[in-house]
N, C-alpha and C positions, 0 to 999 in steps of 0.2 A: 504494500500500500504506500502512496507517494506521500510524503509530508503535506499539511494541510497548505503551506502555500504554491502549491503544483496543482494545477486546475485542468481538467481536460475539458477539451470542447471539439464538441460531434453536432456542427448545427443540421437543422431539420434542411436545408438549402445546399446540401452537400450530401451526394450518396454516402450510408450508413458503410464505416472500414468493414471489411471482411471478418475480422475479428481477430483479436490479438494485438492491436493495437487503435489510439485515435488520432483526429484529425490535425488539432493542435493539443499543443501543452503547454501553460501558461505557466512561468515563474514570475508569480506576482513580487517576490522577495528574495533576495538571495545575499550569503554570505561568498560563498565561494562558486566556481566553476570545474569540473574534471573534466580535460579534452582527452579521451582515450581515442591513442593511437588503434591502428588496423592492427585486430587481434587473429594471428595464424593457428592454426588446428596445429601447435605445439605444445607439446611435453617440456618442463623443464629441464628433462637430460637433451631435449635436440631433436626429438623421435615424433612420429609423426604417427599418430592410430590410422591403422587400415579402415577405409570404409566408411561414406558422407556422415553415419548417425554419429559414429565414436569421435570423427573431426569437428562435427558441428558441436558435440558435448563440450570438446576440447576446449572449443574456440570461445566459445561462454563459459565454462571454468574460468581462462584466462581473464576474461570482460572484467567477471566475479573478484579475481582477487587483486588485479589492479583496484577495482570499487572497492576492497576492504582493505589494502594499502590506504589510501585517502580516508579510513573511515567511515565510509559510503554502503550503501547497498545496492538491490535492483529498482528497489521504491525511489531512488534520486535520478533512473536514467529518466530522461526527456526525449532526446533522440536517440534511434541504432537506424546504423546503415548497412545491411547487410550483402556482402559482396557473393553469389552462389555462381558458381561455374558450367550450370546446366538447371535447363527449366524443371527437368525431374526432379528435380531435387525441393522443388516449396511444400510441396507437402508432409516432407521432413523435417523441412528446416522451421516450418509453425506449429507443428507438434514440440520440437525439442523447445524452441523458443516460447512458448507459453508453459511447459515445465520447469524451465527453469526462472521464470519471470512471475511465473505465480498469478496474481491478480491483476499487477500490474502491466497498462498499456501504453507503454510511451509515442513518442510521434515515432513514424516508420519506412525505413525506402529499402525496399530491397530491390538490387539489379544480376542480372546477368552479367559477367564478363566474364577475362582470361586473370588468372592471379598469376602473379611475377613468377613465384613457381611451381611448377604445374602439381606437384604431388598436395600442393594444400588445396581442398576443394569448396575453400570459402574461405570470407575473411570479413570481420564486422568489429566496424568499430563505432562511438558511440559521446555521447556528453552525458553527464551529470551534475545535478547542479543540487548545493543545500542551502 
């Protein structure tokens, strides 16, 4: 759940999100800002889990512990930008991302492209704000 001054807003004048995330996110207040860098479907030995579900876990662990580095959790993300490498892959990547995000639905863009290297099969990264 987002801190009370994080406001979403889904107006009636704008097709309703898909779900898992909304339209905007309002930070009426803020003390600080977290710009999280593009987070790779890495292991901190280096290692790369075989296979979209176990890389997209990955790649939100990592989100997760940069946000508790800062203090932070998933209730402060506002935006995630999520980088997938093939269309097959969104209905994995909204499952895993509504598991690990829980209730909360921050602003949202997920695109298609090629990642710098090819064995990572996504890459999202994200703001936070308290």
């Amino acid at each position: 759940m987002p801190p009370a001054h994080i406001v979403s807003h889904n107006p009636s004048t704008v097709h309703p999100p898909a779900g898992g995330y909304c339209m905007g996110l309002e930070v009426k207040e803020h003390r600080r800002l977290l710009f999280i860098s593009g987070q790779v479907p890495e292991n901190p030995d280096g290692t790369v889990p075989e296979g979209f579900e176990a890389q997209c876990e990955q790649a939100w662990r990592n989100v997760k512990n940069v946000l508790a580095a800062a203090g932070l959790g998933v209730g402060h993300l506002v935006k995630v930008t999520t980088f997938l490498t093939d269309r097959n892959q969104l209905v994995a990547n909204r499952t895993i991302r509504r598991a690990m995000l829980g209730d909360h639905e921050p602003a949202l863009t997920v695109v298609v492209v090629e990642t710098v290297d090819s064995k990572c099969l996504l890459e999202i990264e994200a703001i936070a704000a308290e």
